[in-house]
N, C-alpha and C positions, 0 to 999 in steps of 0.2 A: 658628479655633476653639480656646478656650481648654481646657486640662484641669482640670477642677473638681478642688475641694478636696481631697473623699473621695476622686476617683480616684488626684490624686499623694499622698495619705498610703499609698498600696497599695504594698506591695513584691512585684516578681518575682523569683522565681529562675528564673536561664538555666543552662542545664547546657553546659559544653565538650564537645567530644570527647574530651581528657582527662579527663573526669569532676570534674574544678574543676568548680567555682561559681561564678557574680557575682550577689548582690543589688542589683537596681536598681531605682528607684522608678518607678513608671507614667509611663507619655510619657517613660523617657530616649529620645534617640535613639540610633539602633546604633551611629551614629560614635561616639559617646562610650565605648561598651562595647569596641568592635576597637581604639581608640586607648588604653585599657586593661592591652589584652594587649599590644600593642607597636605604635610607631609606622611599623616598616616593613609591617606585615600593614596599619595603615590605608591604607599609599600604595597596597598593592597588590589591596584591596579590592574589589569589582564591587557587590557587596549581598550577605544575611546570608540565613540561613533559621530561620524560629523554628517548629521541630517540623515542618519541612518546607515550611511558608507560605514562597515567597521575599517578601522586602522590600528597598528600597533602604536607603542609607545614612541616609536623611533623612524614614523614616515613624516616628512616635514608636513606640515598643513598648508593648503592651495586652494580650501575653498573656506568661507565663514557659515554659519549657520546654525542649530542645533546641537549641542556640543554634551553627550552622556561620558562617562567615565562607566567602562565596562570592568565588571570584577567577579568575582567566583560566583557570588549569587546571581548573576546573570545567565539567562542558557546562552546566551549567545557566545559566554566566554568558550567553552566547550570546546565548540567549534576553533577557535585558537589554539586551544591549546593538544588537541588531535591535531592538526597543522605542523606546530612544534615537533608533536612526536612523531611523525613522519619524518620529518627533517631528521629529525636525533635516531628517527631508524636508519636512514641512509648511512646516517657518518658513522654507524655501528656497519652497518656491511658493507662501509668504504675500506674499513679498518681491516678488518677480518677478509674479505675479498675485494683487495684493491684492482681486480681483471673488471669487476661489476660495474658495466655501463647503465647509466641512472636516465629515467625516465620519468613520469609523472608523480607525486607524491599528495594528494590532497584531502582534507577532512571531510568524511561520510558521515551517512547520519547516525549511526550506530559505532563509528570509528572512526578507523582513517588504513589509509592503503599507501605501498610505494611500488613504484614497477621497475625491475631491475635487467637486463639483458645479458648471461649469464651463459657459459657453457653448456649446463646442467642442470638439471632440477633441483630445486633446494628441499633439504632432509628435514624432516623434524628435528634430526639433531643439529643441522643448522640454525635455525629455528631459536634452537634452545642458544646455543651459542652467540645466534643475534641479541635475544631480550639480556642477557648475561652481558655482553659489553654494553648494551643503553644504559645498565643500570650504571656501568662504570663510567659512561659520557655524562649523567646525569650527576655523579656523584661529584664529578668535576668541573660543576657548574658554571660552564661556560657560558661565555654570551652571546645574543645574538647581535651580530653585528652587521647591519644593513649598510650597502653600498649600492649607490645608481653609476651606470658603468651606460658608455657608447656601443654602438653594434663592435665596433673594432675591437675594444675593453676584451666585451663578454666573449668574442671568438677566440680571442686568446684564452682568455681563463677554459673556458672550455671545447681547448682544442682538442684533447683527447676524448670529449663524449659525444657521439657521433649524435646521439637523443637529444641533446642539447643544443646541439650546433643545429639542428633540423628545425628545434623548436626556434630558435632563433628567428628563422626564417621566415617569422608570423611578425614577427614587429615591424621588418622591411616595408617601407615607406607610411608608415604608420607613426604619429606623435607620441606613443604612449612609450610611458619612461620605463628604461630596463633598468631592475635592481638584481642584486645578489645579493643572501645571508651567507655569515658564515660563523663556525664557531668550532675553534679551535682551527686544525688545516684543513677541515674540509669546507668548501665550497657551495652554495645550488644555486641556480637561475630561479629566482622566487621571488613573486608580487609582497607575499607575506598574505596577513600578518601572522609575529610570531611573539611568544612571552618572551620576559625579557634575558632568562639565559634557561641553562639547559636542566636547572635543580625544581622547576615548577613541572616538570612530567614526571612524580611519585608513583604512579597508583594504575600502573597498563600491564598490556598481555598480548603477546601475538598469539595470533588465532589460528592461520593456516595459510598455506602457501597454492598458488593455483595459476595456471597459464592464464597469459591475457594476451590478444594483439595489440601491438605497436597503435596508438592512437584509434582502438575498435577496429582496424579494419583487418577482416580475413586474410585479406592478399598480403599483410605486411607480417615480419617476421612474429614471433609469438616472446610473449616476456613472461618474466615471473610474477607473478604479483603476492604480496605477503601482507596480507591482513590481518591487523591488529585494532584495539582499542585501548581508551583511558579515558580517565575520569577525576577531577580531584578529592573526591574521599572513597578510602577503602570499603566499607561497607557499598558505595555504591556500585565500586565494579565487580563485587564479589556477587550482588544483585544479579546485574547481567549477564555476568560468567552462570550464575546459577539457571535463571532464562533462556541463553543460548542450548546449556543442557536439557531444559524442559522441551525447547522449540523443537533437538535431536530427539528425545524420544518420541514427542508425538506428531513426528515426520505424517504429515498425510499419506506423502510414496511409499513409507515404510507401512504405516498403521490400513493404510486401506488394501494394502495386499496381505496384511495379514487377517484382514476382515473380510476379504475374499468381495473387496465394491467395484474393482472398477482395473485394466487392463491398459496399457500402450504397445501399437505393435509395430514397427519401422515399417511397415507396407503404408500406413495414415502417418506422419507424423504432426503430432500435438492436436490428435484426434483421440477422445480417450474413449474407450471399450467398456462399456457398463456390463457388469454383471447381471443377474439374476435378483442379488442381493442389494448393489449399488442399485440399478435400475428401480429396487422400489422406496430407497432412501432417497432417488434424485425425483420420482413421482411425487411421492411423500408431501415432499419441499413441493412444487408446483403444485402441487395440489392445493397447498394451505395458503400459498399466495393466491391462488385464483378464487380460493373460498373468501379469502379476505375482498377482494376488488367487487365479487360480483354484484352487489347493489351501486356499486356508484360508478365504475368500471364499462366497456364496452369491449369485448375481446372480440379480436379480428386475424386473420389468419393473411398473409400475401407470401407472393413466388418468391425464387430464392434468387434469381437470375435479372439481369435488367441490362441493356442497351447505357453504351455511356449517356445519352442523351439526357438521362434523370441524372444521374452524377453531375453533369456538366453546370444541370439546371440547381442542384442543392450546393455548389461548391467543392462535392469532396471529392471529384475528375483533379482538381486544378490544386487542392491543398492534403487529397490522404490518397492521390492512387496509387503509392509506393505500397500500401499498406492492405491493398484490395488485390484478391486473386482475379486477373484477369483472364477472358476464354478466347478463345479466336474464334469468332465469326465466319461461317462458311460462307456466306453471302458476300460479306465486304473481303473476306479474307485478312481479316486486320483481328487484333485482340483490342474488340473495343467494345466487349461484353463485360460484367461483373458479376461475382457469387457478390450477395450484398455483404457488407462487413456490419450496419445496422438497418434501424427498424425506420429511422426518420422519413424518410423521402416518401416511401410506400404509404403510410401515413397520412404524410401530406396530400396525395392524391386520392383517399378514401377521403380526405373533409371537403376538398376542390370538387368531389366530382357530383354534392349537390348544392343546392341554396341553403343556408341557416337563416334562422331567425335568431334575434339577439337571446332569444327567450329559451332556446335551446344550448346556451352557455353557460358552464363549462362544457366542452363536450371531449369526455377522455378514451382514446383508443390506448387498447393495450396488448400487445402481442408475447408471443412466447419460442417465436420460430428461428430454427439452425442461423447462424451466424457466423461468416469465416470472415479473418484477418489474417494477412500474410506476413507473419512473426517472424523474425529471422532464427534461423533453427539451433543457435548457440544461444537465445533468448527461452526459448519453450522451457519448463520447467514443470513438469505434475501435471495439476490441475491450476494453479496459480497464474501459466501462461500459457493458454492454449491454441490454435488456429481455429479450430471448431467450440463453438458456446451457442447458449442462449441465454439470453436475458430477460426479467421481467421489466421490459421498456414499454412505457408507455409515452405519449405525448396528448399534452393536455393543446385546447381551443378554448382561449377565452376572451373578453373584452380585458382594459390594460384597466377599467375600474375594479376588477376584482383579482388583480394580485395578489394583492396582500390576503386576501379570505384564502384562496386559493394554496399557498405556501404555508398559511398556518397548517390547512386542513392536509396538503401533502406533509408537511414536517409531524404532524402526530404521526399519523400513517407508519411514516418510515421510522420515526423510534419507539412508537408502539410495536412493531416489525422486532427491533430488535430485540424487545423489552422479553417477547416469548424465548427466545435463548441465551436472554443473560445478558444482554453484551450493550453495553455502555458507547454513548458516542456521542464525540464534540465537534462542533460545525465550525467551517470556514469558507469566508467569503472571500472566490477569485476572481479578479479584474480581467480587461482587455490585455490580451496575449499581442506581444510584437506580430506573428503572421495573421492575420482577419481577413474576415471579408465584412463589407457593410461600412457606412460613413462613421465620422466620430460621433455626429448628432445623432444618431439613431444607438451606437454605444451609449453616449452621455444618459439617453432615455433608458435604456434598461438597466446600466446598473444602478441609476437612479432609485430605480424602481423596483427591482430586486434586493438592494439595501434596506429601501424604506420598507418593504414586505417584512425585513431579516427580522431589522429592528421593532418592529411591530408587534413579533412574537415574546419582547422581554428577553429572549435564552440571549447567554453569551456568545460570542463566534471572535475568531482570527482571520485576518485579512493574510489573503495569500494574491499581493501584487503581481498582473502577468499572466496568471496561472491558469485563466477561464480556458472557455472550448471555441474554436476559431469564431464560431459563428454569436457567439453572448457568454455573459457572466454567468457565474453559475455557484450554489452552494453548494459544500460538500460535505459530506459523513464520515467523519473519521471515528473508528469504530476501535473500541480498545478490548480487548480478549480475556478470557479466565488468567493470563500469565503475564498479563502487562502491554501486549505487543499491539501495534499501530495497524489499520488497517482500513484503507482509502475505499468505500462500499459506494454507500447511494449518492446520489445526486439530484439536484433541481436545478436544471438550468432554462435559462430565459432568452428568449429567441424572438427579435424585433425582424430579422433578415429571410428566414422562411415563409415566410406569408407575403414579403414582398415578389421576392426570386417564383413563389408557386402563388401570384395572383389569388391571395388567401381573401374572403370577405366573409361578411356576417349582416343581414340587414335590419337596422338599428331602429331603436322605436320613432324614431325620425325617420322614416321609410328609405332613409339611405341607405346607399353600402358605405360599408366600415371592414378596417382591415384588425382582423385579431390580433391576438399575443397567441407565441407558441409557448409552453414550458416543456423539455423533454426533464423526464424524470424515470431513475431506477432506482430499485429496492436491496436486491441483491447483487446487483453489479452482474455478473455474469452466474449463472447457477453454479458451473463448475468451481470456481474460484469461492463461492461462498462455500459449497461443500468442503474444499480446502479447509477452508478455515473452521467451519466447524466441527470438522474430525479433529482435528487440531487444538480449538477449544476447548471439546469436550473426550480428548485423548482418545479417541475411538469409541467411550462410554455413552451412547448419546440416550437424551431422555427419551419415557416409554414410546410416545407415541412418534417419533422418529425410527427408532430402531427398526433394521429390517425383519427384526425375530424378536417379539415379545415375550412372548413366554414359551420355554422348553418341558416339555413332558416328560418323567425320567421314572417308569415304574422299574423297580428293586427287582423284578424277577421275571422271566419269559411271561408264566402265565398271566401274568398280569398288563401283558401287551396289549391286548385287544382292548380295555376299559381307559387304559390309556389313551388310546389311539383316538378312542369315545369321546374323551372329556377333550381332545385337542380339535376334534370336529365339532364339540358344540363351542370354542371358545372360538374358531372359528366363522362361526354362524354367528356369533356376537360381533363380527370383525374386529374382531384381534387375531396380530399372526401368531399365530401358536405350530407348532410342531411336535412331534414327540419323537424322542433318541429311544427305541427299544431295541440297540445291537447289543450282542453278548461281551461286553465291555462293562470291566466294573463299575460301579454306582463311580465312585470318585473319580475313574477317568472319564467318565460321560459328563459331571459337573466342572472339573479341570477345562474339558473341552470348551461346554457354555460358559466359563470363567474369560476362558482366552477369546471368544469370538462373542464377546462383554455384551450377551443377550442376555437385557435387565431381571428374569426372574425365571427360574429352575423351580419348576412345582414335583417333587419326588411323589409317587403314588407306592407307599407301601402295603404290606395287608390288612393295617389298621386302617389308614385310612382309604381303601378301596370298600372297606366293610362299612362304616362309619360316611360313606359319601365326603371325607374330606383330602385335603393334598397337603403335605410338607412344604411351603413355601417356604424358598431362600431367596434374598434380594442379592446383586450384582454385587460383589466387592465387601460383603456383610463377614466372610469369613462362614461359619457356620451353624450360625444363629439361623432359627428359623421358625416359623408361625404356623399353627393349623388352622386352615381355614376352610369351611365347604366351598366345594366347585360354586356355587354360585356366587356364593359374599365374595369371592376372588375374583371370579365374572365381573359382581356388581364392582367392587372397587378398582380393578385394572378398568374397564371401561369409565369410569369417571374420570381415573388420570388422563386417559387419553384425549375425553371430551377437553378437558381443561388443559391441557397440554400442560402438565406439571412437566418443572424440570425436572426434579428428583424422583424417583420411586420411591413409593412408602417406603419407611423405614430403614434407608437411605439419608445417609449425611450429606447437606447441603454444600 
């Protein structure tokens, strides 16, 4: 595709980050502009951003603005350069299996993927044989060579892929320009961007190979899909590969059935089964959330069921009923009932159904009750994705003067929250999402005013454009784990639209009515999924006062049962769960056993110290090092950890 006349008579201006300028005429390309500023920035180049748009080195320029030169110290090169190696996986299983019809290839946040249409399932030794020719595409550092091509062009070029020829069919009466890379003979329909040849993907690893449907949907045929990652320096992907490994062993699916927490049974599905054990680890957690809220908190309980009429009335009839289990109504004979999917609405009509005085704001409900969403059942995943949860949701009522106080004192909250298990987390602030409800003006007002709160607190945060929840902007918690890994938890979000939709008021020391602020705000996101994550965190080892089994009782010999038995009932009476193992099983396979089901302290009661009132403490993972302490001082110091919720057990590495 040629650049017309009128368009290269246009001049852009590009702005530096020095605040220089370059005039350049329509369709330069960016290499010309970075090779400009200096010849070493072009070697070290990845692609450009023009007001934020990235682009490669090699897509003509068509707007002026903003003008970054993006390079390895950039995250955002990443992303390119996983692009790339997609691309350069294709043309390694074009090579090797030229039958492979090609389908989507794009960079994820962890990698990148390509979807292939294939007779057959691909082998590990496939696998092996793919990464083994990239290296050879790579070593023959080809380039990428962009071309903008007519619908006509590109159905010839890819006449024989049927995935292609379909994608096609997305551009059909649409101005957006079709290009194609290519490097070496092979071919793809690709926006881009890509680095500039094939010798910049060093440092990757295919991961695993797995059906996927044709463009998500069920009905359409199933592909392969073969995921892989890269990065450019070795140690960092050796990093990941090593994390990936950690994430495998302390699988929560795996670890919490071998902790005997919690069940799935194809009669519920993504309805998970607590155990005995789970059940007082997931109490546990509720527990100490509700301990924490009760001075400033108001906990409320509402039905699980509701008429669309309340949906219709909060927006989420018209913007999430794909995503709400529907009932059929015998009366209407229609399914135009819901299990609720959250806590909002209900909510809403606990603050609507008295008068407020201004003087009674903040005023925060907080609930704890069953929650379904209708998950599509190739989505459910553990506890990570479920159809059935609860959440510690609350929604706050306040005047729009006390945001900011309001957002500090929820944002301690919530990283005080995490502070008790360790876990680390950085905030981001997301805009108005393209589908809403509510005017721009009333947008404009909260995230106004949800920023000004952000920024009020000093902490840093990331702008995540788009991103909010239909109804307002909102901050979020991204929560990083013992291994490194990302994880999207609490939220504060800001809600101008609810109080209008639900007739919200408060009467103000001006004897007027005033319509409040809502904030919906969670701590743990969903129980389930936070439990996820902290089996996971803490590899199934969780600290004392989490654990479903505190301390095990393990006397050396029959007779010694019954004092055993003794000291587990008074350590019980202290609440702590204590138990005691006295089967005729040797001493070391009884601690073997408390080893594997990582309950933090095995107190041995031998004849010394049944005589002497003391116990052999061993701590979790200690090997066999161990303390004599009397039943009490064990008492007293096990319940102090607990008061304190330490993370570690005595004598235990941090």
């Amino acid at each position: 595709m040629t650049v017309s006349t009128a368009d290269a008579s246009q001049i852009l201006t590009l702005v530096l980050p020095d605040g220089a300028t370059r005039e350049v005429p329509y369709g330069t390309l960016p290499s010309v502009v970075v090779g400009s500023i200096g010849p070493r920035l072009l070697l070290a180049a990845i692609a450009v951003a023009v007001d934020g748009e990235i682009q490669d080195l090699h897509t003509p320029l068509r707007k002026g603005g903003a003008f970054q030169v993006i390079t390895e110290k950039d995250p955002r090169a990443l992303g390119v350069l996983r692009h790339s190696g997609a691309h350069i996986l294709a043309t390694a299983v074009r090579r090797l299996r030229p039958d492979a019809k090609i389908g989507f290839g794009p960079a994820i946040d962890d990698g990148f993927y390509y979807d292939f249409e294939v007779s057959k399932p691909f082998t590990p030794e496939d696998l092996e044989a793919f990464e083994a020719e990239m290296v050879k595409v790579t070593a023959e550092k080809l380039p990428f060579v962009r071309a903008e091509v007519s619908q006509s062009e590109a159905r010839t070029v890819f006449a024989d892929d049927p995935l292609k020829l379909e994608r096609l069919e997305d551009f059909e009466g649409s101005d957006e320009i079709i290009s194609t890379y290519t490097d070496g003979p092979f071919v793809d329909l690709c926006r881009g961007p890509h680095v500039q040849d094939t010798s910049y993907l060093k440092h990757f690893k295919l991961l695993s190979a797995a059906g996927a449907y044709w463009r998500g949907d069920e009905k359409r045929q199933m592909l392969q899909r073969i995921y892989a990652t890269a990065f450019f320096k070795r140690e960092e992907l050796d990093a990941h590969l090593h994390q990936m490994e950690e994430s495998r062993r302390r699988d929560h699916r795996v670890v919490g059935r071998q902790l005997d927490l919690f069940h799935f049974f194809p009669v519920s599905p993504g309805a998970a089964f607590w155990t005995p054990r789970g059940t007082t680890l997931y109490n546990t957690l509720q527990q100490f959330v509700a301990e924490r809220q009760r001075e400033e908190f108001l906990e409320v309980k509402t039905p699980l069921l509701y008429t669309k009429k309340l949906w219709e009335q909060s927006g989420h009839w018209g913007k999430y009923k794909e995503n709400m289990f529907l009932v059929l109504n015998n009366e209407t004979e229609e399914h135009d009932m819901s299990l609720k999917p959250m806590n909002c609405p209900s909510h809403h009509l606990f603050y609507g159904s008295h008068k407020h005085s201004y003087r009674e704001l903040p005023l925060r409900y907080v609930t704890f009750d069953v929650l379904h969403r209708n998950e599509l059942s190739g989505a459910l995943s553990g506890l990570t994705r479920v159809r059935q949860f609860a959440q510690d949701d609350c929604h706050v009522y306040l005047r729009e003067d006390q945001i900011a106080s309001e957002v500090k004192f929820l944002m301690d909250f919530i990283l005080g929250y995490y502070d008790t298990f360790g876990l680390t987390a950085t905030l981001k602030f997301a805009t108005r999402p393209p589908e809403r409800i509510g005017s721009d003006e009333l947008w404009d007002r909260a995230e106004g005013a949800l920023r000004a709160a952000l920024e009020s607190t000093g902490r840093p945060y990331q702008l995540k454009e788009g991103d909010g929840a239909f109804y307002g902007p909102k901050i979020d918690f991204d929560v990083t784990d013992s291994i490194g890994r990302h994880w999207q938890l609490g939220t504060i979000q800001l809600d101008y639209n609810a109080p209008e939709r639900f007739d919200l008021e408060y009467v103000g020391e001006d004897n007027a009515s005033h319509r409040p602020v809502v904030i919906h705000r969670a701590v743990s996101g969903s129980f389930e999924r936070f439990i996820a994550i902290l089996i996971e965190h803490f590899a199934g080892a969780f600290p004392v006062w989490l654990s479903p089994e505190q301390v095990r009782v393990l006397p050396i010999a029959d007779d010694l049962a019954p004092q055993a038995q003794e000291i587990a009932r008074k350590m019980r009476d202290a609440g702590i769960r204590a138990s005691c193992d006295d089967r005729s099983e040797t001493l070391n396979y009884r601690i073997r056993d408390a080893e594997t089901m990582k309950v933090p302290y095995m107190a041995v009661l031998g004849r010394r110290e049944a005589e002497g009132g003391t116990l052999a403490v061993r701590v979790r993972g200690t090997g066999k090092k161990q303390e004599i302490l009397s039943v009490d001082d064990f008492i007293a110091r096990l319940s102090e950890e607990i008061r304190t919720r330490a993370l570690t057990p005595m004598g235990a590495e941090a």
